[in-house]
C-alpha positions in Angstrom: 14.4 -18.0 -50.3 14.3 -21.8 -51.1 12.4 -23.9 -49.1 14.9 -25.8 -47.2 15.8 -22.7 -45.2 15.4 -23.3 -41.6 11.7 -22.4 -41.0 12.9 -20.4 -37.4 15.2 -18.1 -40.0 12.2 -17.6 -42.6 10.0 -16.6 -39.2 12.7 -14.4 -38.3 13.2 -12.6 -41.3 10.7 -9.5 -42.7 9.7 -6.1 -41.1 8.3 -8.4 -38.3 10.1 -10.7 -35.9 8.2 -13.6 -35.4 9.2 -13.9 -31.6 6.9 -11.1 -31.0 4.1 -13.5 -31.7 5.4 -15.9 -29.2 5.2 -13.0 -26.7 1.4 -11.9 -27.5 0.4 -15.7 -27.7 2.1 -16.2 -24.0 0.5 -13.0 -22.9 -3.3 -14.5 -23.7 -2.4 -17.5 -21.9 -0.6 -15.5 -18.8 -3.8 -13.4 -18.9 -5.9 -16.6 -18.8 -3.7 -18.9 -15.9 -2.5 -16.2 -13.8 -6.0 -14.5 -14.4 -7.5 -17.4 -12.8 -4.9 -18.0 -9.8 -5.1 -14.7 -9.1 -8.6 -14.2 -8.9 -10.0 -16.4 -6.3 -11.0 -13.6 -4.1 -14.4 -13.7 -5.9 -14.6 -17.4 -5.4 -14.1 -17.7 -1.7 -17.0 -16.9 -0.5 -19.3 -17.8 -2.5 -18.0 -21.5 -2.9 -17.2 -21.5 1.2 -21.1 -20.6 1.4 -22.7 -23.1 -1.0 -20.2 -26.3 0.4 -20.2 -25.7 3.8 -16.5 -24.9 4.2 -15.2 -22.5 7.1 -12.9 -20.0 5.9 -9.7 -21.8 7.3 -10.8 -24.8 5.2 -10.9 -23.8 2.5 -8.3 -21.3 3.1 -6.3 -24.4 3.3 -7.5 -25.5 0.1 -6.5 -22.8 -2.1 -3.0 -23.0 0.1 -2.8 -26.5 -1.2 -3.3 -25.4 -4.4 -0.4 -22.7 -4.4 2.2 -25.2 -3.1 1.4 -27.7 -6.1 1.3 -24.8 -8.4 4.6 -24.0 -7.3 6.1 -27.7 -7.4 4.3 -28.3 -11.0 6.7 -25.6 -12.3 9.9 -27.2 -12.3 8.1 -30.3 -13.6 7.0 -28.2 -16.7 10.3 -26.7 -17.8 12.0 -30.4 -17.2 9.5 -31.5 -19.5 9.8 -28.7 -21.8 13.3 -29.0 -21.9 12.6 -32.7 -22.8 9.3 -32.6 -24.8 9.4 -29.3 -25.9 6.8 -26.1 -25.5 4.0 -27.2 -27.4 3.6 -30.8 -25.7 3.6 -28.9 -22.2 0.7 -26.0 -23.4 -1.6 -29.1 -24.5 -1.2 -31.3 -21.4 -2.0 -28.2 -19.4 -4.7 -27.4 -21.7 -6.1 -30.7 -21.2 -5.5 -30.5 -17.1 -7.3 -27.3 -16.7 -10.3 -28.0 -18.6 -10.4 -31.4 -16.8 -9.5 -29.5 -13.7 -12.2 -27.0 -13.8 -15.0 -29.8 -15.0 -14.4 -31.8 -11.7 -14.7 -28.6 -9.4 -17.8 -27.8 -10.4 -19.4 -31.1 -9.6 -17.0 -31.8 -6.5 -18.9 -31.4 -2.8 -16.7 -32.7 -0.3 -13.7 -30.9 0.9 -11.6 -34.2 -0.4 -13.0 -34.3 -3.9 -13.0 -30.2 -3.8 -9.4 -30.9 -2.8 -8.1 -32.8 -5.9 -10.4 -31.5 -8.1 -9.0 -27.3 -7.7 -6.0 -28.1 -5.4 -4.4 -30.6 -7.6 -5.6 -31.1 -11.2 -6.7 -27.7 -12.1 -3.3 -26.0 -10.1 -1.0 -28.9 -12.5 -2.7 -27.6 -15.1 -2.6 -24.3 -14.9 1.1 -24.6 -14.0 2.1 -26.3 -17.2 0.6 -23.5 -19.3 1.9 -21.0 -17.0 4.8 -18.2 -17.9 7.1 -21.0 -17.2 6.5 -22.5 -20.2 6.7 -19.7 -21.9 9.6 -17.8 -20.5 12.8 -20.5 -22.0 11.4 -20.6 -25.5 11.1 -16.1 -25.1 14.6 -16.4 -23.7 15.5 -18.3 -26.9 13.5 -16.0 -29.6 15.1 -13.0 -27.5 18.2 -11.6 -26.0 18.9 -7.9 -26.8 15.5 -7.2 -25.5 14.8 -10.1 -23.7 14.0 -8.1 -20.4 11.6 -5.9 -22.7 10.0 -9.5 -24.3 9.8 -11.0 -20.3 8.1 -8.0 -19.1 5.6 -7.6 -21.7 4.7 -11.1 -21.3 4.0 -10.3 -17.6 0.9 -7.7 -19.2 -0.7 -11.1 -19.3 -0.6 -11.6 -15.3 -1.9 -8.0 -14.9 -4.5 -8.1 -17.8 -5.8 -11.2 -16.2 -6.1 -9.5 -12.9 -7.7 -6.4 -14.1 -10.0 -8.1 -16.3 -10.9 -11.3 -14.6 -11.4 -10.5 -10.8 -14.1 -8.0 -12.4 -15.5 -10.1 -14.7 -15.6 -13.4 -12.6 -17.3 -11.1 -9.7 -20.2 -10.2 -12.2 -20.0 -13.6 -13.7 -20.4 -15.2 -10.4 -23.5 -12.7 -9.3 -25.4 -13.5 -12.5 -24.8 -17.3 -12.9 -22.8 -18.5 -9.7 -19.5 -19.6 -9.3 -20.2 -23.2 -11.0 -21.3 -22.1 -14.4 -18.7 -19.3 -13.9 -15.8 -21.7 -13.4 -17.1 -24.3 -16.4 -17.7 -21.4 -18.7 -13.8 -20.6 -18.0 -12.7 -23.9 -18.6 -14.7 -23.8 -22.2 -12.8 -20.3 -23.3 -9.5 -21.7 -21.8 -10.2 -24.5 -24.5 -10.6 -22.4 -27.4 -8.0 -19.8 -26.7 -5.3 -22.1 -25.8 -5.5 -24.6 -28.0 -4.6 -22.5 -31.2 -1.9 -20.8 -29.5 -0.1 -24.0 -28.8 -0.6 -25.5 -32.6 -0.1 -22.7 -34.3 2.0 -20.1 -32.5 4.4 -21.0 -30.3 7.6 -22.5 -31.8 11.3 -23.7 -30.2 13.3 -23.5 -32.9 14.3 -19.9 -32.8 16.5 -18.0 -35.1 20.4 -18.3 -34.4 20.5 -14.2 -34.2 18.1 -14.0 -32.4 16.7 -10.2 -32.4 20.5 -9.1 -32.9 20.6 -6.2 -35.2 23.1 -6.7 -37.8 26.0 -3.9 -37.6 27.9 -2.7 -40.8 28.7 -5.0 -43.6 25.3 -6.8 -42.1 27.4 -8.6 -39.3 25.6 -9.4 -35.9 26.7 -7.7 -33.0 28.0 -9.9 -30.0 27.1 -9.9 -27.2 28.5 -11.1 -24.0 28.1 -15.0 -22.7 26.3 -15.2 -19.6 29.1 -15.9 -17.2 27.7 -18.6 -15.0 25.8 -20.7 -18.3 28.6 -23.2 -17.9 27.4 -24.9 -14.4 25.4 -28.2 -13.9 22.0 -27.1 -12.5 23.0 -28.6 -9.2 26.0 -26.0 -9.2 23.8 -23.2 -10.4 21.3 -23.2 -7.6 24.2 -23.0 -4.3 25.5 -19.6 -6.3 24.2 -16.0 -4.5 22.1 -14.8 -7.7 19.8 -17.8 -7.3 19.4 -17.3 -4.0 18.8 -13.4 -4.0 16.2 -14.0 -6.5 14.5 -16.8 -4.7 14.1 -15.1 -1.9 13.0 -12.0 -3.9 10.2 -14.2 -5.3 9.3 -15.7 -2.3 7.8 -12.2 -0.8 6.3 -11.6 -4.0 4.5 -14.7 -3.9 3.7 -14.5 -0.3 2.1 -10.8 -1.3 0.8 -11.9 -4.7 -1.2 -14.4 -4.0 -2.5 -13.1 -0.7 -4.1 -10.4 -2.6 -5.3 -12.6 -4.6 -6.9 -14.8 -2.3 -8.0 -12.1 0.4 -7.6 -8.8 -1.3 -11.4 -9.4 -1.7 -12.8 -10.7 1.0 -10.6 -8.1 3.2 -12.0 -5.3 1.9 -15.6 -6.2 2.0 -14.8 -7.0 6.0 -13.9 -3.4 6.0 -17.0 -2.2 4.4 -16.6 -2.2 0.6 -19.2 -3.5 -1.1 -18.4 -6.9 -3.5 -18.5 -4.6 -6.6 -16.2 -1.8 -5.3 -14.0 -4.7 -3.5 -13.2 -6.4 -6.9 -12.8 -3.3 -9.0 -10.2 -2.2 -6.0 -8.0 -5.5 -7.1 -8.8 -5.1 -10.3 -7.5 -1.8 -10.6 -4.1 -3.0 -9.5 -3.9 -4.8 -12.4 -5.4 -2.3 -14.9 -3.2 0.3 -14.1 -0.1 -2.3 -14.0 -0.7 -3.2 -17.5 0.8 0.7 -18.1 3.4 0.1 -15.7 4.6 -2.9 -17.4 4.6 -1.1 -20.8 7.1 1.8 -19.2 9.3 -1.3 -17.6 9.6 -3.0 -20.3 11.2 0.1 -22.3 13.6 0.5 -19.3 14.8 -2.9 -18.4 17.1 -3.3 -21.0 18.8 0.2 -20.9 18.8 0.6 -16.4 20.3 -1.8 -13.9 17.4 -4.7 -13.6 18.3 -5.1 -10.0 17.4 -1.4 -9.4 14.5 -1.5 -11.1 13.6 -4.9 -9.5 13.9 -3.1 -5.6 12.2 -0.1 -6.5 9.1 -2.7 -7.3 9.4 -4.5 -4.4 9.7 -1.2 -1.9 6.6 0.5 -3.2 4.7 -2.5 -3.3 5.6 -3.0 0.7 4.2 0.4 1.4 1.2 -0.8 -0.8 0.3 -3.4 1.5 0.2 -1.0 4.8 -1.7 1.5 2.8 -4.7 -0.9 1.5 -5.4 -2.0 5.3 -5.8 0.9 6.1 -8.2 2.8 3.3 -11.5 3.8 4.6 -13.1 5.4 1.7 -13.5 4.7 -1.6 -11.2 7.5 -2.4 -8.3 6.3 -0.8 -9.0 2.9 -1.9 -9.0 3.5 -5.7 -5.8 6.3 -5.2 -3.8 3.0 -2.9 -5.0 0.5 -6.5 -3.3 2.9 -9.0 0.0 4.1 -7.0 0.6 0.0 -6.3 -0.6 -0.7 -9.7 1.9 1.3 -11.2 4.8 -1.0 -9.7 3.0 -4.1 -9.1 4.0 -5.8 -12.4 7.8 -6.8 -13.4 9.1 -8.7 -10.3 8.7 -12.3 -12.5 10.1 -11.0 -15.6 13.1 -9.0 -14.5 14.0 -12.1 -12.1 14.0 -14.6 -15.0 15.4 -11.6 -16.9 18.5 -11.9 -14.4 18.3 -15.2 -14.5 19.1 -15.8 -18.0 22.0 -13.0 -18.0 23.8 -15.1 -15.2 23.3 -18.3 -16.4 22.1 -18.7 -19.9 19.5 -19.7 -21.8 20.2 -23.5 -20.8 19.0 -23.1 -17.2 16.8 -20.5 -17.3 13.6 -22.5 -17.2 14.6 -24.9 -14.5 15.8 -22.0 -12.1 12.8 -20.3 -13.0 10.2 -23.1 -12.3 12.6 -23.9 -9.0 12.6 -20.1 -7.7 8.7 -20.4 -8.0 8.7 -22.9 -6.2 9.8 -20.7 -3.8 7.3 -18.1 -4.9 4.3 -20.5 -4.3 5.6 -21.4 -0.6 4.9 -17.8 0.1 1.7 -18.2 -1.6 0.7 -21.3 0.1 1.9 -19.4 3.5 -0.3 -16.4 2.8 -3.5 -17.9 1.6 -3.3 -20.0 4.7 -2.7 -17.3 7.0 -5.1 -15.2 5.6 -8.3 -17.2 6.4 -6.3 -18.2 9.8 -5.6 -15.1 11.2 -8.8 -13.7 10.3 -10.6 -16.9 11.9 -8.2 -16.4 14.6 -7.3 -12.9 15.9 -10.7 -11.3 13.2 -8.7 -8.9 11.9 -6.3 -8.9 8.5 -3.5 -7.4 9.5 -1.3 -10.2 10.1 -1.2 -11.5 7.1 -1.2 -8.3 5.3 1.1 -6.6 7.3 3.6 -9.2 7.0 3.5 -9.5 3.6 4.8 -5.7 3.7 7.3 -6.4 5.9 8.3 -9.1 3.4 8.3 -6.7 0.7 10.7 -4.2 1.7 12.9 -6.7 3.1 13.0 -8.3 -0.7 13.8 -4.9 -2.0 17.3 -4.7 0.4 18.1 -8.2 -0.8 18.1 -8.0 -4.5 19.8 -4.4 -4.1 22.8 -6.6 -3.8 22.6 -8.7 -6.7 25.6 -8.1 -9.4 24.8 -5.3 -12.2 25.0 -6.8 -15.6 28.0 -5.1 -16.0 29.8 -6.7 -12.5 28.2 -9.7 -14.0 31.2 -10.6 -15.8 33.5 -11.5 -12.8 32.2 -15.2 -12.6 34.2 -15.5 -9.2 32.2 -12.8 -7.6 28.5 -14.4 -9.0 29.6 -17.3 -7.3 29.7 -16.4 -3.7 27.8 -17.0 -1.3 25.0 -14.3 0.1 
């Protein structure tokens, strides 16, 4: 091997493929952004204590924050399209670090405001899976579902470990020193990963076994990877999977926000509360590991529906836990389908339309996501201000749930995905 071969095909080659890498460095960094956005629950009351804000306020807030998550995304993959991977993981780096530096001296609802609801959200959007997910898609396509879905062990990891940790960080050092001492370790871990990890020029193969004679199998174009973007986004897949997203982010991120918070109003204790939530995301990291093996060999959408169903039900059943019991046995059924919605959407993404889009209709069907976010972290603090109970927002987002799983029952099979003229109708 001389050195003027392409470094992506030296990476490539070997008992290891090198895009596995990629996928472990973006599952740190998922663990460590989504970790974060996912575990304000031990946040909230403590910060809404020490400042002064009522629970809508800052309800409000961390709503804020959702909906400029959300629009950050497609903002990141245009500039990783343009820049490329690396530039968008050290701007983020730089934002969160930043981000998290200014809330901890902030103490006005304004400052407060663009301190966590702006700078930190940008940041943690640029080094979010979005920025991850086009340069997997291009290291990966005969197990690219598998790839995606591992990377989403990241968001569950996060939630598993961090709501825990951050609850116990918080009670021993309060949620300023907490929140710095994040933004120091988000320094340190990110900052290798984006130098000396993550790459864009992947292999032309790809992870395409070679058949006999050592000639790589084809497979089939992605039938829609020839529209403009513009195009792309009026076709029914988009839209299925946008809406899909949209009650998973309106469920997601309400647990994430309230999960907390709700079941300490019901008479957890802050200990048993957090290890409730973070026993969703322990027992997902399994779940992801078992959908990962099956989302290249079942239909996604299937898969995708049977997520979203059991989840709904999820939602019902956590209101409703009394004990401690029923509590933990509600965290480990819902864990066991929480993760995979992300990774089999973008999955489908980039079997309908390519590798060329995927990271713009992925950061655009967030946005999407992050609305239901912003939605449900408001209505949360809202409704509980409001009517004192949680049910409203929690019993919508189940609603929302098993609705999502009826609607992405319809999307094509990758198999009916060949028939361009059927992708493109209309829902």
């Amino acid at each position: 091997m001389t050195t003027t071969t392409p470094l992506s095909h030296r990476l490539a080659i070997g008992p290891w493929y090198f895009g596995w890498n990629i996928v472990a460095a973006g599952s740190l960094l998922t663990l460590l952004t989504v970790g974060m956005r996912m575990s304000i629950g031990p946040f909230f009351l403590p910060i809404a204590a020490d400042l002064g804000f009522s629970r809508s306020l800052l309800a409000g807030i961390v709503a804020v924050g959702m909906l400029v998550y959300g629009l950050a995304m497609p903002l990141a993959a245009h500039l990783v399209n343009l820049r490329g991977t690396r530039f968008v993981l050290l701007a983020g780096t730089a934002m969160v670090v930043a981000g998290a530096g200014w809330t901890v001296v902030a103490r006005d609802a304004a400052s407060f405001m663009l301190a966590f609801g702006v700078l930190l959200s940008v940041g943690l959007a640029f080094t979010s899976p979005v920025a991850v997910t086009p340069v997997i898609s291009k290291w990966f396509e005969r197990q690219r579902g598998m790839a995606l879905l591992f990377l989403s062990t990241g968001s569950m990891a996060g939630m598993a470990i961090m709501t825990p940790v951050l609850s116990l960080a918080i009670d021993a050092f309060g949620w300023q020193r907490t929140l710095a001492g994040f933004g120091g370790a988000f320094l340190v871990l990110a900052l290798p990963m984006a130098l000396l990890v993550v790459r864009d020029d992947a292999p032309e193969h790809k992870d395409v076994p070679a058949g006999e004679g050592g000639h790589r199998v084809a497979l089939a174009p992605a039938p829609l990877a020839h529209l403009p973007f513009l195009r792309a986004i009026r076709t029914a897949p988009f839209v299925m999977v946008a809406l899909g997203l949209f009650a998973c982010g309106y469920s997601m991120n309400l647990l994430g926000a309230h999960g907390v918070p709700m079941l300490m109003d019901h008479g957890f204790d802050a200990a048993s509360s957090s290890l409730g939530i973070g026993l969703i995301g322990a027992v997902a990291i399994l779940g992801t590991l078992v959908l990962g093996r099956m989302a290249d060999r079942l239909p996604r959408k299937k898969l995708l529906a049977a997520i979203y169903f059991v989840r709904g039900l999820g939602f019902f059943a956590l209101v409703v836990a009394g004990t401690h019991l029923e509590l933990y046995a509600v965290s480990v059924i819902g864990g066991l389908v929480w993760a995979g919605s992300i990774a089999l959407s973008s999955a489908i993404l980039a079997d309908v339309y390519g590798i060329r889009l995927v990271g713009l209709l992925y950061g655009w069907t967030y946005v999407g996501h992050q609305i239901g976010g912003m939605i449900s972290s408001w209505l949360g603090g809202w409704g509980f201000d409001t009517w004192g109970t949680h049910w409203p927002a929690f019993g919508s987002a189940g609603v929302l749930l098993l609705l999502a799983a009826a609607v992405v029952l319809r999307l094509p099979s990758r198999e009916a995905a060949r028939e361009p003229a059927a992708l493109a109708a209309r829902p």
